[in-house]
VMD Tcl script that builds the backbone (N, CA, C; Angstrom):
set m [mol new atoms 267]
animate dup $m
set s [atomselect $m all]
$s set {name element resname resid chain x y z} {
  {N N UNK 1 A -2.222 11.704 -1.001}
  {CA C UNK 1 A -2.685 11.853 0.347}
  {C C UNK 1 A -1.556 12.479 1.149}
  {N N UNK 2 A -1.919 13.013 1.597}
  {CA C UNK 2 A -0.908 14.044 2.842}
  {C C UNK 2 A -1.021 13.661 4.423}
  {N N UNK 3 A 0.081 13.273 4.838}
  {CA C UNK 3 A -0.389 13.144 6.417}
  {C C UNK 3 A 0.180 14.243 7.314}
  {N N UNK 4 A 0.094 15.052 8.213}
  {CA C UNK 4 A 0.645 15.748 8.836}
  {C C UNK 4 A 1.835 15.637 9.564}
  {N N UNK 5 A 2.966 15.976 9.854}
  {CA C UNK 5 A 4.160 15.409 10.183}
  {C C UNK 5 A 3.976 15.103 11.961}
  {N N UNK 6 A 2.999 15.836 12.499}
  {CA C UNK 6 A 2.491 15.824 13.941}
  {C C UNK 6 A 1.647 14.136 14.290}
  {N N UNK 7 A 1.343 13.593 13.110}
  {CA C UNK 7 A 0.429 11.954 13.141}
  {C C UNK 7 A 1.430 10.981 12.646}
  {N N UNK 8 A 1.228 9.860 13.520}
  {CA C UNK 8 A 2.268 8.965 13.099}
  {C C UNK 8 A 2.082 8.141 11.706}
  {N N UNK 9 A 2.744 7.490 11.134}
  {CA C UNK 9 A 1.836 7.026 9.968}
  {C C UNK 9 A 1.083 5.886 10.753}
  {N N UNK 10 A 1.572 5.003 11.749}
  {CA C UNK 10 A 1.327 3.660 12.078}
  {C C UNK 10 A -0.239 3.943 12.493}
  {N N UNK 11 A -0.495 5.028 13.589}
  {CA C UNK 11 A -1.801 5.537 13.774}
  {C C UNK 11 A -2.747 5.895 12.530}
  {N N UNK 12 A -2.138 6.339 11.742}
  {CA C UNK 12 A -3.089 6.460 10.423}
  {C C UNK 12 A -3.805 5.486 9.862}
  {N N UNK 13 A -2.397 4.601 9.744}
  {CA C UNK 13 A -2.997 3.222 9.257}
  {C C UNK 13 A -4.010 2.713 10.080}
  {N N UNK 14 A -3.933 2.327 11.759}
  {CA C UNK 14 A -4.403 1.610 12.122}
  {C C UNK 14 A -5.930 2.190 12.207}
  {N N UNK 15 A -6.290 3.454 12.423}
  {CA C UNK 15 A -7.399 3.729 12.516}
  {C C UNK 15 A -8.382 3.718 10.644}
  {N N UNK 16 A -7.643 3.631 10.026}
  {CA C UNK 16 A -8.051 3.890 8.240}
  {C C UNK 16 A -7.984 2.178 8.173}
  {N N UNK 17 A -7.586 1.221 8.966}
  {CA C UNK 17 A -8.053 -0.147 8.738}
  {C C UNK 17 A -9.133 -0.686 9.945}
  {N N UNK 18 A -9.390 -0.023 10.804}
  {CA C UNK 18 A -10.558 -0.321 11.767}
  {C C UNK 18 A -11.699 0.591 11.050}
  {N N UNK 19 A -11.625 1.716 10.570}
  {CA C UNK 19 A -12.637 2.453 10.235}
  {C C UNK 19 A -13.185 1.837 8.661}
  {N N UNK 20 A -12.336 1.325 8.029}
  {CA C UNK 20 A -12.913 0.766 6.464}
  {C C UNK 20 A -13.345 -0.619 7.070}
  {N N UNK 21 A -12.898 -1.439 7.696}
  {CA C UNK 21 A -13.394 -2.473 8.457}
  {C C UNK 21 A -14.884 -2.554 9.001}
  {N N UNK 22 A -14.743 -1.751 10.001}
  {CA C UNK 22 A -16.445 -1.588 10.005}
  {C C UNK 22 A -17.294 -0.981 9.162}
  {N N UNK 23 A -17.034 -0.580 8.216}
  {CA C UNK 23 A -17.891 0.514 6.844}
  {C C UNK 23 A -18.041 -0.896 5.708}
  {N N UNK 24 A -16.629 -2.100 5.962}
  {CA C UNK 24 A -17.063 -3.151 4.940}
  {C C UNK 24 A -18.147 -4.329 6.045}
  {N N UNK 25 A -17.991 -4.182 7.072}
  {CA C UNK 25 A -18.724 -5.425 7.640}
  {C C UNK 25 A -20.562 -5.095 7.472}
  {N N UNK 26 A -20.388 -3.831 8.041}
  {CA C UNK 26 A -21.800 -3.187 8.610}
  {C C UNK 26 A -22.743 -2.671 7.168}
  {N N UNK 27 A -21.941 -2.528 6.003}
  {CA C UNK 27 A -22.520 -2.102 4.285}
  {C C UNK 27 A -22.246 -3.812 4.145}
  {N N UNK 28 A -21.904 -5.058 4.278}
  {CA C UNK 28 A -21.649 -6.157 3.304}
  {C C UNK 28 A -21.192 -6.093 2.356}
  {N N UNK 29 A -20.197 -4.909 2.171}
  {CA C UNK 29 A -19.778 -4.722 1.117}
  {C C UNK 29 A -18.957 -5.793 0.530}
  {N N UNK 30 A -18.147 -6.732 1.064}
  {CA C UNK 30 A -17.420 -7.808 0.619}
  {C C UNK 30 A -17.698 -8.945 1.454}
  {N N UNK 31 A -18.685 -9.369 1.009}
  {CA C UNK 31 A -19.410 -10.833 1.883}
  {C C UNK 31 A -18.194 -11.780 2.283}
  {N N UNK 32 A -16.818 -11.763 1.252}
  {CA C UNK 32 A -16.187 -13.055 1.516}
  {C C UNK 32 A -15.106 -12.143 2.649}
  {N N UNK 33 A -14.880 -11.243 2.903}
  {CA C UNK 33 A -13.842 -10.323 3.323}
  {C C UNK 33 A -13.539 -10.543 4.659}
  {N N UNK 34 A -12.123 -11.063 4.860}
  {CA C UNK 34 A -11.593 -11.886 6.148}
  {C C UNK 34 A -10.611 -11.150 6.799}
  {N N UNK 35 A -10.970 -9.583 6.336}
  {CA C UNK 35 A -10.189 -8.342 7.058}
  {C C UNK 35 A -8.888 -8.065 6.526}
  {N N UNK 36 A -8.374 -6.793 6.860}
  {CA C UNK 36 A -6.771 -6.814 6.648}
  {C C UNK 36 A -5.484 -7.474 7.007}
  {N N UNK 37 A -4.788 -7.566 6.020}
  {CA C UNK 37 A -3.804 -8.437 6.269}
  {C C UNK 37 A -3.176 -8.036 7.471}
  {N N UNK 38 A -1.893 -8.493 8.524}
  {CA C UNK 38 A -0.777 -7.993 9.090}
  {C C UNK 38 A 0.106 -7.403 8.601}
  {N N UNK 39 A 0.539 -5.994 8.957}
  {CA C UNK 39 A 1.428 -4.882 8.635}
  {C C UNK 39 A 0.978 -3.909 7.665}
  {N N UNK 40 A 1.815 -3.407 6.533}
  {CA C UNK 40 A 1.661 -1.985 6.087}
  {C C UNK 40 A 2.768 -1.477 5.400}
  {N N UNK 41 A 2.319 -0.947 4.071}
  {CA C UNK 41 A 3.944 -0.551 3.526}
  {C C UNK 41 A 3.545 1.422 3.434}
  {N N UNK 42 A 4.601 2.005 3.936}
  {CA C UNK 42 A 3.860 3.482 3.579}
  {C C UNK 42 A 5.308 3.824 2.654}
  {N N UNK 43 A 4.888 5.120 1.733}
  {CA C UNK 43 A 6.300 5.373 0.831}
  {C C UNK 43 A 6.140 6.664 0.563}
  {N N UNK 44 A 6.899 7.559 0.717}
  {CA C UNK 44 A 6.916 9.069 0.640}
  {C C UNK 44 A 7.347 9.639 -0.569}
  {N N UNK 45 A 7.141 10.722 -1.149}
  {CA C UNK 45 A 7.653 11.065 -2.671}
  {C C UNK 45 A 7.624 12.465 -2.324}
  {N N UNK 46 A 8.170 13.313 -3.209}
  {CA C UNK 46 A 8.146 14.697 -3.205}
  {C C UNK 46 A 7.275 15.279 -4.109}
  {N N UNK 47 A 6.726 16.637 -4.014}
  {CA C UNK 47 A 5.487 16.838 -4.540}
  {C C UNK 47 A 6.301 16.988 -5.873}
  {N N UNK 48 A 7.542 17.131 -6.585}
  {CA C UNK 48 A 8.609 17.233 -7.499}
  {C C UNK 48 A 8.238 16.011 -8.424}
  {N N UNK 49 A 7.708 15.035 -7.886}
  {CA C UNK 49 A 7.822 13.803 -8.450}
  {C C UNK 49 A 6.325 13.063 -8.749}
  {N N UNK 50 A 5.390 14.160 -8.749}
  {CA C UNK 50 A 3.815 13.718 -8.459}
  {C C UNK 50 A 3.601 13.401 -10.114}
  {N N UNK 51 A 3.788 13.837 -11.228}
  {CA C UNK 51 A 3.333 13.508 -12.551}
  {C C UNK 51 A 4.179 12.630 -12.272}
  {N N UNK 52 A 5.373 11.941 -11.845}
  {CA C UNK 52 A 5.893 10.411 -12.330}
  {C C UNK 52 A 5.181 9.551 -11.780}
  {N N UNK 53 A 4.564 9.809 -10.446}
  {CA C UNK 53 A 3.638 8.637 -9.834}
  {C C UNK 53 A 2.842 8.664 -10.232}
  {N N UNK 54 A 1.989 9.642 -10.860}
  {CA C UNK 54 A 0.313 9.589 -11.229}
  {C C UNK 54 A 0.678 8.787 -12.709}
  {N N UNK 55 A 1.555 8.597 -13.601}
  {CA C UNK 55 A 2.438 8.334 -15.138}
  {C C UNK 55 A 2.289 6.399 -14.457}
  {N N UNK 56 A 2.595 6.352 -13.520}
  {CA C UNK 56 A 3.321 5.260 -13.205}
  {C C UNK 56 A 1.783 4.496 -12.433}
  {N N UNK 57 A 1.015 4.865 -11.911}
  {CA C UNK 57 A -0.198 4.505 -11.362}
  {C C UNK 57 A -1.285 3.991 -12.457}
  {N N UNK 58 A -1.546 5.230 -13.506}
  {CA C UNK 58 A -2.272 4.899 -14.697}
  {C C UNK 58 A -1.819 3.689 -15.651}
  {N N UNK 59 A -0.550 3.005 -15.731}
  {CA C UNK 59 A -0.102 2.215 -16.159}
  {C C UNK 59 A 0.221 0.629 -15.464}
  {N N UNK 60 A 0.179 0.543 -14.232}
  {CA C UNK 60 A 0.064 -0.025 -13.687}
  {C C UNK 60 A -0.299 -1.501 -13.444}
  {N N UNK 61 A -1.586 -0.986 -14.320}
  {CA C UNK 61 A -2.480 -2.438 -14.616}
  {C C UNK 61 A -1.459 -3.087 -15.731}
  {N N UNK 62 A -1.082 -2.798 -16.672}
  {CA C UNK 62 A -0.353 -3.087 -17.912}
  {C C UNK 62 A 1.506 -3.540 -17.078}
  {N N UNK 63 A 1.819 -2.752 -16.458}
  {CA C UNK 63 A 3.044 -2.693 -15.808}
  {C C UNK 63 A 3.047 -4.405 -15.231}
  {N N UNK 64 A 1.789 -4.876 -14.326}
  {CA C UNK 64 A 1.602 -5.590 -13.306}
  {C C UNK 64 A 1.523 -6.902 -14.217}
  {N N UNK 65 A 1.386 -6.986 -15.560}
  {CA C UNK 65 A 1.232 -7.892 -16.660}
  {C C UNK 65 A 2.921 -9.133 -16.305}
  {N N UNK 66 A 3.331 -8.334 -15.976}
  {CA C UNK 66 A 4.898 -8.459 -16.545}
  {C C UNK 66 A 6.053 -8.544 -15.659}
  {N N UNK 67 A 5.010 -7.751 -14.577}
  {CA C UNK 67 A 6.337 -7.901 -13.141}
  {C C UNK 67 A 4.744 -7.608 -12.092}
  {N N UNK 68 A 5.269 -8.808 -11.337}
  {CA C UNK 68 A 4.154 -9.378 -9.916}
  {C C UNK 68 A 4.434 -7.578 -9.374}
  {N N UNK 69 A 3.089 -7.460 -8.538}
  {CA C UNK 69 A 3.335 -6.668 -7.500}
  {C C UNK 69 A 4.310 -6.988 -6.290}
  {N N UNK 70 A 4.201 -7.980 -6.154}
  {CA C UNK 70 A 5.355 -8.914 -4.863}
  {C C UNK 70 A 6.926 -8.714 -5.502}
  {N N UNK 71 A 6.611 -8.833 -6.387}
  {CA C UNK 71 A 8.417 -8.902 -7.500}
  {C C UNK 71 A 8.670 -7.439 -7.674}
  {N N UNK 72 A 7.751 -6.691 -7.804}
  {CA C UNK 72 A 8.479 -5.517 -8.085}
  {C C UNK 72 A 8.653 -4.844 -6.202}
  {N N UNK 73 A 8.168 -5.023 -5.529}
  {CA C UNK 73 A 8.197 -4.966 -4.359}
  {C C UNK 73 A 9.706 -5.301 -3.792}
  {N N UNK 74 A 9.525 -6.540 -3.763}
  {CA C UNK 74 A 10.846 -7.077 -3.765}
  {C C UNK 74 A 12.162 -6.659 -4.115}
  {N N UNK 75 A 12.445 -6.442 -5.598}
  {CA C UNK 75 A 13.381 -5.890 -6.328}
  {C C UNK 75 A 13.469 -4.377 -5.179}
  {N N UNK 76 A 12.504 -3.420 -5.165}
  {CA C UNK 76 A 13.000 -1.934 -4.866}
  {C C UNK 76 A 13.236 -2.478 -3.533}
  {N N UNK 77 A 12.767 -3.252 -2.396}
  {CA C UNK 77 A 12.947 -3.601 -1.394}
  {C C UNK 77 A 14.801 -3.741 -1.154}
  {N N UNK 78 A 14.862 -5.108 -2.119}
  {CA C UNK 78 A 16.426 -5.178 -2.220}
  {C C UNK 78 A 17.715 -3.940 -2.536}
  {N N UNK 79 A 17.378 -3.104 -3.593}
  {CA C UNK 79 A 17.712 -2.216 -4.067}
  {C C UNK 79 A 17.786 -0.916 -2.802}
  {N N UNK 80 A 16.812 -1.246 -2.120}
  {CA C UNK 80 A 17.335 0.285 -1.122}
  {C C UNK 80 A 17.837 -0.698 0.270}
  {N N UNK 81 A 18.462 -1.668 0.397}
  {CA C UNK 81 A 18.948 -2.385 1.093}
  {C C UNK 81 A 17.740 -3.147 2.278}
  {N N UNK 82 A 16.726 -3.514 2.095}
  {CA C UNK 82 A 15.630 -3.779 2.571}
  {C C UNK 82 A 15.344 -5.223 3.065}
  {N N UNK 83 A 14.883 -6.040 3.587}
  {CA C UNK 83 A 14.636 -7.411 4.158}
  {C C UNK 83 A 13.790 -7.504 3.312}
  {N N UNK 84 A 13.692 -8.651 2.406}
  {CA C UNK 84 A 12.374 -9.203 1.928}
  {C C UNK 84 A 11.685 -10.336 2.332}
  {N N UNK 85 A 11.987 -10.714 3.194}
  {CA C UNK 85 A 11.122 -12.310 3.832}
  {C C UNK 85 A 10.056 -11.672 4.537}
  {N N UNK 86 A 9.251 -12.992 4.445}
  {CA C UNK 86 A 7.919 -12.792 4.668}
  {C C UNK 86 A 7.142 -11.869 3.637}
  {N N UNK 87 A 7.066 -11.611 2.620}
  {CA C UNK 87 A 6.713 -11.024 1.509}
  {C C UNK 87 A 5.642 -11.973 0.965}
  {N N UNK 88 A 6.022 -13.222 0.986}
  {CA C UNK 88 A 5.347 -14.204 0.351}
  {C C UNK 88 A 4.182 -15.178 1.062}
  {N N UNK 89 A 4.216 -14.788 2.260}
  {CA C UNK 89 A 3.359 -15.118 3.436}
  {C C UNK 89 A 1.805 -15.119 3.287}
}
mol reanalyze $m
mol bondsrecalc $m
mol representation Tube
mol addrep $m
């Protein structure tokens, strides 16, 4: 996905979680569905690096066996000098 450098990401988000919001309430698409969480992680890559993410996406499910999504979160969080509290919330 591409965002334009002229749109903020925070606006992206917020309108792509009000707009799937009403598309899940108004379809019932998820009867138990108690909306989106608070906040948002966005992460940028270079188009240089698109076969390692698409490599790394397809595997994922298998990857996630072995290291939590929260844990691996965490770890790169720490690693680029990052706050991790409230992660577990």
């Amino acid at each position: 996905m591409s965002i334009p450098p002229t749109f903020a990401v925070s606006e992206f988000i917020q309108k792509l979680k009000r707009e799937s919001s009403l598309a899940i309430n108004r379809d019932s698409i998820l009867p138990k569905w108690d909306g989106w969480q608070e906040g948002y992680g966005a992460f940028t890559y270079s188009r240089n690096e698109a076969d390692k993410i698409i490599n790394y996406i397809k595997g994922q499910k298998e990857h996630h066996k072995r290291v939590s999504f929260i844990e691996e979160i965490e770890i790169w969080m720490k690693e680029n000098g990052m706050q991790t509290k409230n992660l577990r919330n």
